[in-house]
Biopython code that builds the backbone (N, CA, C, O; Angstrom):
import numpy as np
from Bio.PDB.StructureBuilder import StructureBuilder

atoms = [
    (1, "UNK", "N", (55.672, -1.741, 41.950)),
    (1, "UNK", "CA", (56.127, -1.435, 40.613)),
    (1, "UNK", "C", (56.814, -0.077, 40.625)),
    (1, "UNK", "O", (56.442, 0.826, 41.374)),
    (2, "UNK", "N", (58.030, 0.064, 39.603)),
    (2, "UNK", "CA", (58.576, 1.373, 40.047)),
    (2, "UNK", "C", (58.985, 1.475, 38.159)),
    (2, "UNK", "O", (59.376, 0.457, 37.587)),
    (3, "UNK", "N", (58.832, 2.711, 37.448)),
    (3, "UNK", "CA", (59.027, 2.385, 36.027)),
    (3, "UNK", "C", (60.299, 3.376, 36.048)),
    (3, "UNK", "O", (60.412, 4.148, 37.000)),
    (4, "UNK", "N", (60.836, 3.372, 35.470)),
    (4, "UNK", "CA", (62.483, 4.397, 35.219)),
    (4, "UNK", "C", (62.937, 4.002, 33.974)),
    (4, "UNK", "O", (63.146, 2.815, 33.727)),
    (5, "UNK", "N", (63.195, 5.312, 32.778)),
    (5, "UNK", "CA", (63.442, 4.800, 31.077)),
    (5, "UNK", "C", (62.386, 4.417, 30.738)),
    (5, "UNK", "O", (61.300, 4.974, 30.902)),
    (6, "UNK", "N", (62.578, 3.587, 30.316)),
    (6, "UNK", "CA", (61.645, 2.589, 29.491)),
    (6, "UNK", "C", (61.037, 1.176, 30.222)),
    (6, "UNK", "O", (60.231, 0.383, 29.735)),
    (7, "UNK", "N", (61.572, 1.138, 31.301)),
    (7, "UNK", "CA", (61.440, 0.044, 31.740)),
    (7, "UNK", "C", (60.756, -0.007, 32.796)),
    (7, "UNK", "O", (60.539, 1.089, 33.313)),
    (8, "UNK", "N", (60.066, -1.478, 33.628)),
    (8, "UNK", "CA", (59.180, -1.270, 34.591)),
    (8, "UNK", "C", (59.990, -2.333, 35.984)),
    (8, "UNK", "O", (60.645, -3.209, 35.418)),
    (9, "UNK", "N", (60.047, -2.402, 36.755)),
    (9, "UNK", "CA", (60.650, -3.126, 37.970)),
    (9, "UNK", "C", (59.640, -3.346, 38.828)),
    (9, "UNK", "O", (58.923, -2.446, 39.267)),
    (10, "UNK", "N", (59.523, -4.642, 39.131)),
    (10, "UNK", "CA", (58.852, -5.537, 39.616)),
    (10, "UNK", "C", (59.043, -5.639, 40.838)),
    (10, "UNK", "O", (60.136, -6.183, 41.000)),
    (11, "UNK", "N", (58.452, -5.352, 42.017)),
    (11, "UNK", "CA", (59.155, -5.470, 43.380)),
    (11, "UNK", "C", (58.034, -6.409, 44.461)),
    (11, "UNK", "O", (56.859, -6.042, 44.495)),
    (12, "UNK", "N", (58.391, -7.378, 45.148)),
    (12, "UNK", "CA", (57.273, -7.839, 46.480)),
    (12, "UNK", "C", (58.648, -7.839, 47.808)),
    (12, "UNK", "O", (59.760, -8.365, 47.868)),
    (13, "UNK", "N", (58.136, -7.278, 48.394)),
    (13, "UNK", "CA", (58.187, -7.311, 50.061)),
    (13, "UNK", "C", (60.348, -6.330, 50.020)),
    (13, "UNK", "O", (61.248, -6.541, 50.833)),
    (14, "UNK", "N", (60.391, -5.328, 48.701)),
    (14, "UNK", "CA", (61.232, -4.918, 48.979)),
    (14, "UNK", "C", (62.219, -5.182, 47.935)),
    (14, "UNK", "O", (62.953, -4.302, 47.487)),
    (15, "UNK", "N", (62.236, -6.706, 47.453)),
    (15, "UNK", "CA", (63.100, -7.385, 46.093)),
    (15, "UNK", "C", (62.611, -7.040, 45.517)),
    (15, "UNK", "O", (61.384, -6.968, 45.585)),
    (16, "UNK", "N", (63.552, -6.494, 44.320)),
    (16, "UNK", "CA", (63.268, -6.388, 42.994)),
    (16, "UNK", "C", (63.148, -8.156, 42.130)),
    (16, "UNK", "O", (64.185, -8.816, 42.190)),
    (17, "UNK", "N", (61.999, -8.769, 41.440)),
    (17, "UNK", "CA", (61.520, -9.892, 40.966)),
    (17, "UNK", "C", (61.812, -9.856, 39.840)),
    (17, "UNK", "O", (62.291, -10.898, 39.393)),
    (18, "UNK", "N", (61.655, -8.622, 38.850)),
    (18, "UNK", "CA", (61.405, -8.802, 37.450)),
    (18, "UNK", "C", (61.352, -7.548, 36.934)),
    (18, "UNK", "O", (60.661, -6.667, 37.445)),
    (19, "UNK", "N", (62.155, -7.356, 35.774)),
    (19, "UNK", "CA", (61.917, -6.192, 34.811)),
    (19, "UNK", "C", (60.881, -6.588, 33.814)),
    (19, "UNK", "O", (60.719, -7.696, 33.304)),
    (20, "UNK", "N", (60.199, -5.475, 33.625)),
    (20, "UNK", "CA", (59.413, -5.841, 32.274)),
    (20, "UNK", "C", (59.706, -4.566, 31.361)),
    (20, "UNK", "O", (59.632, -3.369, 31.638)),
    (21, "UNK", "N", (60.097, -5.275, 30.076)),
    (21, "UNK", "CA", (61.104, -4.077, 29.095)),
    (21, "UNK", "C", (60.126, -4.564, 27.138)),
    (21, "UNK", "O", (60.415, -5.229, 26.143)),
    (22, "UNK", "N", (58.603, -3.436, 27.756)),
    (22, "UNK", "CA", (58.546, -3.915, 26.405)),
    (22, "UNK", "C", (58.035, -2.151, 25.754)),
    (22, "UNK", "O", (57.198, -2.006, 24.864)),
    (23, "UNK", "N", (58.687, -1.112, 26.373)),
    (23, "UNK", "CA", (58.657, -0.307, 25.870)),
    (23, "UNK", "C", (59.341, 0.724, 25.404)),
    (23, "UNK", "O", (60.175, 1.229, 26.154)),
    (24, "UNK", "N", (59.167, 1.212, 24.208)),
    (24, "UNK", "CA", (60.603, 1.951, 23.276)),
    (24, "UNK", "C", (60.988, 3.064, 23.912)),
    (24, "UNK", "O", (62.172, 3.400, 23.922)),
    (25, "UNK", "N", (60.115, 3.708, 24.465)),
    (25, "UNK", "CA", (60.073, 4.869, 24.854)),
    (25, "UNK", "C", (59.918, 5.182, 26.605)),
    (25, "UNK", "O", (59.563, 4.171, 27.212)),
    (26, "UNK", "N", (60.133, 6.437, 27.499)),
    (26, "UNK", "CA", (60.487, 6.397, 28.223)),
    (26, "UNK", "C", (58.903, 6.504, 28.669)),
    (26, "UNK", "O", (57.955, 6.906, 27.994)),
    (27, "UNK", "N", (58.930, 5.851, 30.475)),
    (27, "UNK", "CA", (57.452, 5.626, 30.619)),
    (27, "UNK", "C", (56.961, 6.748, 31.251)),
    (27, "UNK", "O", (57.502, 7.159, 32.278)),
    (28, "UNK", "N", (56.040, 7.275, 30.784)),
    (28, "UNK", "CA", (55.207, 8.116, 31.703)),
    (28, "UNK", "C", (54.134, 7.732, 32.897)),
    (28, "UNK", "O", (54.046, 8.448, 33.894)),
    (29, "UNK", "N", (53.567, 6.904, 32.778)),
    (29, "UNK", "CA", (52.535, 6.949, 33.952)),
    (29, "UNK", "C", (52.441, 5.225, 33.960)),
    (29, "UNK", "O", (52.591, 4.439, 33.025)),
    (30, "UNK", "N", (52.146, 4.983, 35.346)),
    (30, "UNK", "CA", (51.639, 3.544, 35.509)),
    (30, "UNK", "C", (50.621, 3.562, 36.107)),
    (30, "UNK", "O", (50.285, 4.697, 36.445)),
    (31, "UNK", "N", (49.734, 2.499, 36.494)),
    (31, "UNK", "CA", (48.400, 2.834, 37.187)),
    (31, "UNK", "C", (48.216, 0.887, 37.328)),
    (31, "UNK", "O", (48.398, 0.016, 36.477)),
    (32, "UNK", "N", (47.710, 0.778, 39.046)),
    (32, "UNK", "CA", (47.309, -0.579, 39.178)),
    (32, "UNK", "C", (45.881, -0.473, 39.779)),
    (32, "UNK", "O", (45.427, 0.380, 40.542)),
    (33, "UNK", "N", (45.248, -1.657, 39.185)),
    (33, "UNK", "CA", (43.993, -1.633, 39.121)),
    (33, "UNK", "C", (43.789, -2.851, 40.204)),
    (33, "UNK", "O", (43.467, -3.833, 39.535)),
    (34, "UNK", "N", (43.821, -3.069, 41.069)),
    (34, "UNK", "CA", (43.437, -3.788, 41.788)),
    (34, "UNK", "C", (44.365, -4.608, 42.048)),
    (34, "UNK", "O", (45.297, -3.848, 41.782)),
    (35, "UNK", "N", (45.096, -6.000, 42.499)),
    (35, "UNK", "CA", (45.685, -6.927, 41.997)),
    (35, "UNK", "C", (46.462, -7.872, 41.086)),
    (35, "UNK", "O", (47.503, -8.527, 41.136)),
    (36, "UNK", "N", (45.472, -7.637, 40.236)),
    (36, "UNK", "CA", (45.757, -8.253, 38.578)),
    (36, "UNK", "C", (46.062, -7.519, 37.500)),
    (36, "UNK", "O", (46.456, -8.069, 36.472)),
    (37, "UNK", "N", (45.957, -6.543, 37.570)),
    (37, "UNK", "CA", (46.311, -5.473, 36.480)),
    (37, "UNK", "C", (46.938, -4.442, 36.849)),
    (37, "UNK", "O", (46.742, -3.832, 37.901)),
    (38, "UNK", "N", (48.052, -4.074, 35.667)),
    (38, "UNK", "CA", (48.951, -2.697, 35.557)),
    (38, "UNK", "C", (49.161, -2.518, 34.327)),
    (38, "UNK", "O", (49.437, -3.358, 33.470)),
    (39, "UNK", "N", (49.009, -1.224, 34.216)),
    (39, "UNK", "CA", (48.666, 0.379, 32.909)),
    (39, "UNK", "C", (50.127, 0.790, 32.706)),
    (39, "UNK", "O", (50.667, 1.232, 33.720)),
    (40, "UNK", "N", (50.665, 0.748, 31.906)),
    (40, "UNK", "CA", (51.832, 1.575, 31.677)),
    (40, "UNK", "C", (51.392, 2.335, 30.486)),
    (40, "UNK", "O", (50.573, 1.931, 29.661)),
    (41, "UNK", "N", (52.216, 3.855, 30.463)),
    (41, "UNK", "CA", (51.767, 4.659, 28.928)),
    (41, "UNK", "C", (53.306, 5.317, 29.083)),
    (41, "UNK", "O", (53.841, 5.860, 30.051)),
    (42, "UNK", "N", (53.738, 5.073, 27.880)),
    (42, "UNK", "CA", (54.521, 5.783, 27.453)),
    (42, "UNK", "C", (54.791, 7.124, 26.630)),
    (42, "UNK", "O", (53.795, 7.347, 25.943)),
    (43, "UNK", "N", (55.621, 7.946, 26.477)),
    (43, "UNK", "CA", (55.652, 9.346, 26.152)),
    (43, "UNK", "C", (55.186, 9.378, 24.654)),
    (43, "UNK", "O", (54.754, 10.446, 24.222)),
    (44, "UNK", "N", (55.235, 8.462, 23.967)),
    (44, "UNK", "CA", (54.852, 7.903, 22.469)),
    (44, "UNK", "C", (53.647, 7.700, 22.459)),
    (44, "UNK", "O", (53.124, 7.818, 21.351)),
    (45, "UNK", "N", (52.638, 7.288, 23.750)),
    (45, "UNK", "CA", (51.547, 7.496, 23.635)),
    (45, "UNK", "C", (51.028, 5.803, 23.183)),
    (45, "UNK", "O", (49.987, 5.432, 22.641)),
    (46, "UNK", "N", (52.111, 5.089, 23.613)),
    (46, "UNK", "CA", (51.502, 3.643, 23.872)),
    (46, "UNK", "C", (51.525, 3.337, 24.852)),
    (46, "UNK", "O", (52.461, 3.435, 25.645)),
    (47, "UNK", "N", (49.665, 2.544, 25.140)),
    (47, "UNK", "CA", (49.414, 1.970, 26.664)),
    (47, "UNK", "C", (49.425, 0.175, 26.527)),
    (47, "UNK", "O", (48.763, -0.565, 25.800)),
    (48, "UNK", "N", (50.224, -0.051, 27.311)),
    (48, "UNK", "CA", (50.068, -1.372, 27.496)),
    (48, "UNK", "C", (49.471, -1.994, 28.809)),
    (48, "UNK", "O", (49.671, -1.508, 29.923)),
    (49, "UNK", "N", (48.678, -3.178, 28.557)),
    (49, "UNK", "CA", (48.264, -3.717, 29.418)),
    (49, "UNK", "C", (48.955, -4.848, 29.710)),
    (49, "UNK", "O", (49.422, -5.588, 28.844)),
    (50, "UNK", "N", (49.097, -5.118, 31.489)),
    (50, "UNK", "CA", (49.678, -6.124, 32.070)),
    (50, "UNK", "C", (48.838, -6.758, 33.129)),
    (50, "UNK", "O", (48.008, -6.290, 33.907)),
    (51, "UNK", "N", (49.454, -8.366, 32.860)),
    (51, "UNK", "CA", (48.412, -9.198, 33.706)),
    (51, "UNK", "C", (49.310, -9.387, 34.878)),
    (51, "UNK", "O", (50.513, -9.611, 34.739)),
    (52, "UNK", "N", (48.499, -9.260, 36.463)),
    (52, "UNK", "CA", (49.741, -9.741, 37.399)),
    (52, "UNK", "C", (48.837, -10.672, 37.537)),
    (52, "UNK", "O", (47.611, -10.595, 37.451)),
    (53, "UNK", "N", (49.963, -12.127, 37.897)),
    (53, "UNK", "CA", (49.842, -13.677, 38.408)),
    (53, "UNK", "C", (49.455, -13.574, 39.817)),
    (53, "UNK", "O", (49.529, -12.468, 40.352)),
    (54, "UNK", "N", (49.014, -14.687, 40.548)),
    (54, "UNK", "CA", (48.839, -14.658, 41.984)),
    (54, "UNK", "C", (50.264, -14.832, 42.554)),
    (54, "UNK", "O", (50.599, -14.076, 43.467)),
    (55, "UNK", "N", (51.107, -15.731, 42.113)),
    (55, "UNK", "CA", (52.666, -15.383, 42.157)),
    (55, "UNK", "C", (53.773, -14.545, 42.227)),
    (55, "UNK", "O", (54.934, -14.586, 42.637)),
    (56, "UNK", "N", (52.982, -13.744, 41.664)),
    (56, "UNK", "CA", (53.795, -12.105, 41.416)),
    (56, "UNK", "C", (54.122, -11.935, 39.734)),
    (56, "UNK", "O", (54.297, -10.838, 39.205)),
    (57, "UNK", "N", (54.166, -13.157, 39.056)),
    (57, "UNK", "CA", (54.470, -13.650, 37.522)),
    (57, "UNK", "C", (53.868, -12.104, 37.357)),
    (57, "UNK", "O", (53.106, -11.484, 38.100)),
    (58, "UNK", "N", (54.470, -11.736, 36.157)),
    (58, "UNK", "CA", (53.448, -10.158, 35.234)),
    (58, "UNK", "C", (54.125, -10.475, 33.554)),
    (58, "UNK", "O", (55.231, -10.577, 33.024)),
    (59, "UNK", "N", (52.492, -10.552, 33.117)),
    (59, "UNK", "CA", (52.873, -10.545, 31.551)),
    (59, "UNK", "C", (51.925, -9.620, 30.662)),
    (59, "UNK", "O", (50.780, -9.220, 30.877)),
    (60, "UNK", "N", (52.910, -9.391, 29.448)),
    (60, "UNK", "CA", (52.070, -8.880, 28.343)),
    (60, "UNK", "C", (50.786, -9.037, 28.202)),
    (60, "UNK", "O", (50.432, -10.145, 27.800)),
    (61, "UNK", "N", (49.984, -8.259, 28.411)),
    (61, "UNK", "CA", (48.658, -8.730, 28.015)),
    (61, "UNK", "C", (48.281, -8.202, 26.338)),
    (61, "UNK", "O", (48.063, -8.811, 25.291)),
    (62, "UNK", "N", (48.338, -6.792, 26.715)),
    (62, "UNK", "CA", (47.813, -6.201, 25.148)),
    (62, "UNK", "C", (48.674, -4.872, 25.244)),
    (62, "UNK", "O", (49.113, -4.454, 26.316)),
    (63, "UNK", "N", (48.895, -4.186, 23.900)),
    (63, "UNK", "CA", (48.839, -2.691, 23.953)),
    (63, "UNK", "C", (48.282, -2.202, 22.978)),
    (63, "UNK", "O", (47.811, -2.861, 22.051)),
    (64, "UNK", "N", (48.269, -0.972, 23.077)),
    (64, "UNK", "CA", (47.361, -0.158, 22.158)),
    (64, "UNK", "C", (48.344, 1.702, 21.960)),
    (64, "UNK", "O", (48.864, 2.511, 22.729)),
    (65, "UNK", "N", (48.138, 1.589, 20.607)),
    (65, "UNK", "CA", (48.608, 3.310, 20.548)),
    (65, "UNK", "C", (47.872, 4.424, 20.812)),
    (65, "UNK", "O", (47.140, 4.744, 19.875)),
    (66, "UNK", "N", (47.817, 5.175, 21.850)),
    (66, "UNK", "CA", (46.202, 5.699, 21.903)),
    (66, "UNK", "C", (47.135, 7.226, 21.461)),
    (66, "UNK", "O", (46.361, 8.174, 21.323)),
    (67, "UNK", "N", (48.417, 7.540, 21.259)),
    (67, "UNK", "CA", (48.599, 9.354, 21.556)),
    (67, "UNK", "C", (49.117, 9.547, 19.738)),
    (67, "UNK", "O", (49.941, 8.950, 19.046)),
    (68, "UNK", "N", (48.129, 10.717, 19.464)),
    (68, "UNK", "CA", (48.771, 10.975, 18.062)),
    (68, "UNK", "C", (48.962, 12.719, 18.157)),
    (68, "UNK", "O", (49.297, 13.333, 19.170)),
    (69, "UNK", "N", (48.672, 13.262, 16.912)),
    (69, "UNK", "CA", (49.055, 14.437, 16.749)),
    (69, "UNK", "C", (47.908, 15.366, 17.732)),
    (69, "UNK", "O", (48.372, 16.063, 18.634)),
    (70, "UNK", "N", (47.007, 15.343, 17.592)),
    (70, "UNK", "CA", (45.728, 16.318, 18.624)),
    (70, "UNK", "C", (45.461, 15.748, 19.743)),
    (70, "UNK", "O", (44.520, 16.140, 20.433)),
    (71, "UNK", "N", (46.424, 14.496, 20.185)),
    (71, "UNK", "CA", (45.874, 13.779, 21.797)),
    (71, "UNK", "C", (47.052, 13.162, 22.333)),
    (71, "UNK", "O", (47.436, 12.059, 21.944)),
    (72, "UNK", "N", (47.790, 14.008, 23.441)),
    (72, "UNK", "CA", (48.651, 13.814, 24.102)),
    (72, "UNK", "C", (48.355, 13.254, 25.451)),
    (72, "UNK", "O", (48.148, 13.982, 26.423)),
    (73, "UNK", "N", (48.338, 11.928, 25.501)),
    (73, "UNK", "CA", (48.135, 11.222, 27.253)),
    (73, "UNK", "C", (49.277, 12.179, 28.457)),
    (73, "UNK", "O", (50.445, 12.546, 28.583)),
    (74, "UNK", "N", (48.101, 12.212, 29.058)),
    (74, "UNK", "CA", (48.928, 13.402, 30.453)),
    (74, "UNK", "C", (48.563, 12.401, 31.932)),
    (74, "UNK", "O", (49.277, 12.175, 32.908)),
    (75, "UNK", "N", (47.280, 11.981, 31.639)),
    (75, "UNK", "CA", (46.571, 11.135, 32.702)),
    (75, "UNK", "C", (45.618, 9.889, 32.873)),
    (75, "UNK", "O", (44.821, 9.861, 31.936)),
    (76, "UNK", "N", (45.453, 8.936, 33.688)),
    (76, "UNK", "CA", (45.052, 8.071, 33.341)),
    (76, "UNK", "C", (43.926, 7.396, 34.644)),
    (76, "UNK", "O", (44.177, 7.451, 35.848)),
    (77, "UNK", "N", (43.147, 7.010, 34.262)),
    (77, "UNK", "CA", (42.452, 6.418, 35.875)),
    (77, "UNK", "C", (41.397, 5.515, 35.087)),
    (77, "UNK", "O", (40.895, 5.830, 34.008)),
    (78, "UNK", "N", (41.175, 4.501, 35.704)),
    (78, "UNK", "CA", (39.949, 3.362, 35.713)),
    (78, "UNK", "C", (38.798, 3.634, 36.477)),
    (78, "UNK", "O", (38.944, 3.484, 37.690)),
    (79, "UNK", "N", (37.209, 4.151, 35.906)),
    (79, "UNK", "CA", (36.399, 4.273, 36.563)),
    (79, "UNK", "C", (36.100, 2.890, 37.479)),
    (79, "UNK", "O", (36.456, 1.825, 36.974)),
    (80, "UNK", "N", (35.727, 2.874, 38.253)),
    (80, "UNK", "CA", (35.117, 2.061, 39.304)),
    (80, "UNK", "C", (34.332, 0.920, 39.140)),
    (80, "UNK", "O", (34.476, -0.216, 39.591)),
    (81, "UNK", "N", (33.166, 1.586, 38.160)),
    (81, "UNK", "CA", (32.166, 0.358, 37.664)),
    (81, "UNK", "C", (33.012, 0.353, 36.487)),
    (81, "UNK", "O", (33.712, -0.612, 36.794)),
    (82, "UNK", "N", (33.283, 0.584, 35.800)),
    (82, "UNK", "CA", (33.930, -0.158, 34.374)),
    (82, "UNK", "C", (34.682, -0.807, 33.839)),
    (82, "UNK", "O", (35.715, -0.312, 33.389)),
    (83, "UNK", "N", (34.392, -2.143, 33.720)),
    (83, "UNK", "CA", (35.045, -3.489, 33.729)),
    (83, "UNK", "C", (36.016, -2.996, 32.633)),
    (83, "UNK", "O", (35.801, -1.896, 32.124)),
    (84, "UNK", "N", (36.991, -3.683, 32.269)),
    (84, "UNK", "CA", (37.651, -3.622, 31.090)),
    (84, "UNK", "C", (37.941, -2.125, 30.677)),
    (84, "UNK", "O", (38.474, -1.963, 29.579)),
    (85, "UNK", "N", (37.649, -1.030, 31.433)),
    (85, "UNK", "CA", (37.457, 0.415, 30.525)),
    (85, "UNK", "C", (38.728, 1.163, 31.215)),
    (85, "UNK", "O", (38.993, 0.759, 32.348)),
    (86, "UNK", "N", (39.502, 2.136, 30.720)),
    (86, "UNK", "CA", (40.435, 3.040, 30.976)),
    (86, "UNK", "C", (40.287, 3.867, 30.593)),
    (86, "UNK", "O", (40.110, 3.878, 29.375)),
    (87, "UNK", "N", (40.234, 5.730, 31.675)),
    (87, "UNK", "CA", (40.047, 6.869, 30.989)),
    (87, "UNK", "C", (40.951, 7.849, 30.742)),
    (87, "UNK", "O", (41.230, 8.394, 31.810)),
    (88, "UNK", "N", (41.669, 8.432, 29.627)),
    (88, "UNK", "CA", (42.863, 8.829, 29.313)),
    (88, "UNK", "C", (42.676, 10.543, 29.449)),
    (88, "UNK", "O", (42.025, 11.163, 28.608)),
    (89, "UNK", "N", (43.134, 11.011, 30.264)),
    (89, "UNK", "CA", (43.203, 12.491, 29.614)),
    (89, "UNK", "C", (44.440, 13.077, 29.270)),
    (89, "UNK", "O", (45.519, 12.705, 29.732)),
    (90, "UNK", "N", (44.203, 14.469, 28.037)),
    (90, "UNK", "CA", (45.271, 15.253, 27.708)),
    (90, "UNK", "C", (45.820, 16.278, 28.061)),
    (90, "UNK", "O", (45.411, 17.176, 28.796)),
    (91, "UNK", "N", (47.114, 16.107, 27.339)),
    (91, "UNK", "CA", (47.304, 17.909, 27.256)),
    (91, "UNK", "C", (46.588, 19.046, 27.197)),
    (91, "UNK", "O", (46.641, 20.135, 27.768)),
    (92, "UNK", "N", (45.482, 18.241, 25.869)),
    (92, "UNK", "CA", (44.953, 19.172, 24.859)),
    (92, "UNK", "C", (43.225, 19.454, 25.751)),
    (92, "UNK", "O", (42.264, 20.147, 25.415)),
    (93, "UNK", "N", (43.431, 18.653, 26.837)),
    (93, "UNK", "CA", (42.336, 18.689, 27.757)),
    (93, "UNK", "C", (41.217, 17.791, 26.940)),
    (93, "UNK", "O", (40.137, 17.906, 27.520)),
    (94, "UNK", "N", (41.152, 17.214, 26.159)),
    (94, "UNK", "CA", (40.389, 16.240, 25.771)),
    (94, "UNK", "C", (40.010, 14.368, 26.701)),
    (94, "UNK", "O", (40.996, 13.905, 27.274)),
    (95, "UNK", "N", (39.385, 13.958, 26.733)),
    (95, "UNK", "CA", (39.437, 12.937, 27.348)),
    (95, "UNK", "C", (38.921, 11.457, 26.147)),
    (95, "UNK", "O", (38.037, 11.653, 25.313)),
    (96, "UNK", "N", (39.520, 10.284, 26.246)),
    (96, "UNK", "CA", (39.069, 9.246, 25.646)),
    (96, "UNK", "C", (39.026, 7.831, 26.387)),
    (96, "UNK", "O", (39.808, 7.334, 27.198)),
    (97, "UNK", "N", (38.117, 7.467, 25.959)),
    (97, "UNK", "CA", (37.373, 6.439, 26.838)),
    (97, "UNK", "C", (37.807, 4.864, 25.972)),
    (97, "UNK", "O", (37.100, 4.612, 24.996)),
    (98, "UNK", "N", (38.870, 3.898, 26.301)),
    (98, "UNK", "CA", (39.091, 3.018, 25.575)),
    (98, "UNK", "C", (38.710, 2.001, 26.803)),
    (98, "UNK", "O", (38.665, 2.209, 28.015)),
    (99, "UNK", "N", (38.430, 0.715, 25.960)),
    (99, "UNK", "CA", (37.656, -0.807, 26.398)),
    (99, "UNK", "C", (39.928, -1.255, 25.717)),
    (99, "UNK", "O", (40.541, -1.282, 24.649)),
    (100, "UNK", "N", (40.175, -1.437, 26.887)),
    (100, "UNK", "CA", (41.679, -2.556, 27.363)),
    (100, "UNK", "C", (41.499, -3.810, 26.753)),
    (100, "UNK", "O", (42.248, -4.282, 25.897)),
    (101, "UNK", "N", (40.437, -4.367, 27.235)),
    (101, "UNK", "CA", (39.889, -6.111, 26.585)),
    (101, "UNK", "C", (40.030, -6.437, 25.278)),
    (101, "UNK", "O", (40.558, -7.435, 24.788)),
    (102, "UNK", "N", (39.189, -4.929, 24.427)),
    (102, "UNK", "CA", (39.387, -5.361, 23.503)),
    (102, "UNK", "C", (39.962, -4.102, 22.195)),
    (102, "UNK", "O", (39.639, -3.977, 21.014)),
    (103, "UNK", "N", (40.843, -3.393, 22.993)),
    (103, "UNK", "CA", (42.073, -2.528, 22.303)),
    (103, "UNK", "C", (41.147, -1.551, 21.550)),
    (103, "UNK", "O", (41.800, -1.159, 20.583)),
    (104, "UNK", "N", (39.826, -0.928, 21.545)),
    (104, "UNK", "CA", (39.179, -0.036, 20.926)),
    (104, "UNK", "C", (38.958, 0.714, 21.894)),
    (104, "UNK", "O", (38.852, 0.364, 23.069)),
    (105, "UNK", "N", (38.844, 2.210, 21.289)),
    (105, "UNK", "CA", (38.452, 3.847, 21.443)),
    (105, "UNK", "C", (36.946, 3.372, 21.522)),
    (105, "UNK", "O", (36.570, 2.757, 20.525)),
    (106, "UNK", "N", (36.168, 3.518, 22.366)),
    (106, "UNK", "CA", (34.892, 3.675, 22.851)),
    (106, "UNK", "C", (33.919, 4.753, 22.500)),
    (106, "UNK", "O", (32.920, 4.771, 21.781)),
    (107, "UNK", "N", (34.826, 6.088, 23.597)),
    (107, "UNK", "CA", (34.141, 7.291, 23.272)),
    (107, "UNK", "C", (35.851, 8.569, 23.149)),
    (107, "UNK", "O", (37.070, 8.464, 23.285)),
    (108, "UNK", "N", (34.868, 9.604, 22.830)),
    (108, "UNK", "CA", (35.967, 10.601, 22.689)),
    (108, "UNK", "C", (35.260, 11.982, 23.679)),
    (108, "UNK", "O", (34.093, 12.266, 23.406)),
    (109, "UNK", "N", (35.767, 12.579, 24.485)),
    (109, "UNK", "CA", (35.204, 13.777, 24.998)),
    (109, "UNK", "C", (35.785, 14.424, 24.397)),
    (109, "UNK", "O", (36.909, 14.015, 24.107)),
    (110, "UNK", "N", (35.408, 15.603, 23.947)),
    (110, "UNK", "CA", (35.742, 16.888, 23.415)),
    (110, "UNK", "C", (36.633, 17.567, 24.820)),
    (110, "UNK", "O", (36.639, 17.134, 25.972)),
    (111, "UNK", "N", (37.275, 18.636, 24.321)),
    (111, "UNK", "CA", (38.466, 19.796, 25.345)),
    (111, "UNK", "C", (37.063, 20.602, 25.743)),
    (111, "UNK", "O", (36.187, 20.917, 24.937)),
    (112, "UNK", "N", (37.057, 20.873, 27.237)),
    (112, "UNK", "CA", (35.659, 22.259, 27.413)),
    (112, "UNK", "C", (36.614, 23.376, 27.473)),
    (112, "UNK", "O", (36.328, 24.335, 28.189)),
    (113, "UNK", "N", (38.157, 23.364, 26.542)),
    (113, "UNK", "CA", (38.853, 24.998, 26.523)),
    (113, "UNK", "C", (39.431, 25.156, 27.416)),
    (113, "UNK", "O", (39.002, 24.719, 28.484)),
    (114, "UNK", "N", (40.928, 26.008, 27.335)),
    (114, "UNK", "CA", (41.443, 26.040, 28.534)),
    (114, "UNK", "C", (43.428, 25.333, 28.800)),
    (114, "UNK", "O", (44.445, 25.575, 29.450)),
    (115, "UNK", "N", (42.922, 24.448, 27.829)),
    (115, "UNK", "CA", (44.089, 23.635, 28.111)),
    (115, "UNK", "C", (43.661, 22.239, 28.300)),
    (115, "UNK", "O", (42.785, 21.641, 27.676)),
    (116, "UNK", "N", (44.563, 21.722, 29.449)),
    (116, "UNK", "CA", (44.634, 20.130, 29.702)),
    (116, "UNK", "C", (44.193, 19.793, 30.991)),
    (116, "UNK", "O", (44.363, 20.497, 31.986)),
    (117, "UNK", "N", (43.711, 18.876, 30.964)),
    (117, "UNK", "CA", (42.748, 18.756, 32.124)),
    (117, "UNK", "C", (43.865, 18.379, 33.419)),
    (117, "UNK", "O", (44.763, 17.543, 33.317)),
    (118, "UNK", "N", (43.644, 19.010, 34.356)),
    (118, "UNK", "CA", (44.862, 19.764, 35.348)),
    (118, "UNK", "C", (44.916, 18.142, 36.219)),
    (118, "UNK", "O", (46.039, 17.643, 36.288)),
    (119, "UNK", "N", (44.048, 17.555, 36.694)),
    (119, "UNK", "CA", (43.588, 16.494, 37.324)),
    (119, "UNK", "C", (42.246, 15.357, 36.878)),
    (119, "UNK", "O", (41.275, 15.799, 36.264)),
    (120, "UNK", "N", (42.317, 14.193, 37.184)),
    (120, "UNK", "CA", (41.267, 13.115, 36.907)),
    (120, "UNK", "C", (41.155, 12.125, 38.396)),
    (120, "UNK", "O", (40.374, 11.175, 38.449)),
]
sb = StructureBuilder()
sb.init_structure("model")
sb.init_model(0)
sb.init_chain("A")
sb.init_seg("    ")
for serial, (resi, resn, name, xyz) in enumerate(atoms, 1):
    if name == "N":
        sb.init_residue(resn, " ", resi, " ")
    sb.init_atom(name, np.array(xyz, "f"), 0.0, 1.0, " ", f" {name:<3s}", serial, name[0])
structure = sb.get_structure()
């Protein structure tokens, strides 16, 4: 996967397969979770979820708006044990804990000061 603009490019063994163009804004971060899943977040602060096929097929799964005025997505990673879960951090050094499956904010960490959390 390679994202550039707004858009995401689909690649196996070198070919480009497939664009996937379902975001307004230019992308900031992608993240693949194993096989079957890829994270895109855009600078607007919408994350969408994508299903990959055993084929290479990749579709819409869900998205969600997670970035508003006090929570700017900077970073992103999937804990290990946590099925369905994605952990977002900010600018503002805050962290939020959303369930992908089913498009809800879970938990919220507070900023421990400082800024934005430099790494996750």
């Amino acid at each position: 996967f390679a994202a550039y603009k707004n858009e995401i490019a689909v690649f196996k063994r070198n070919e480009e397969k497939d664009i996937l163009s379902h975001h307004k804004h230019n992308i900031l971060l992608l993240l693949c979770v194993g096989d079957t899943s890829l994270f895109s977040l855009d600078t607007a602060g919408e994350l969408c979820v994508w299903k990959v096929g055993h084929e290479g097929g990749v579709t819409l799964s869900s998205s969600l708006s997670i970035g508003d005025q006090t929570f700017s997505p900077s970073h992103l990673i999937h804990p290990p044990t946590y099925v369905d879960k994605i952990l977002v951090g900010s600018k503002e050094g805050g962290l939020r804990l959303y369930n992908v499956r089913t498009a809800t904010l879970l938990h919220e960490f507070p900023s421990w000061g400082g800024g934005g959390a430099p790494a996750l």
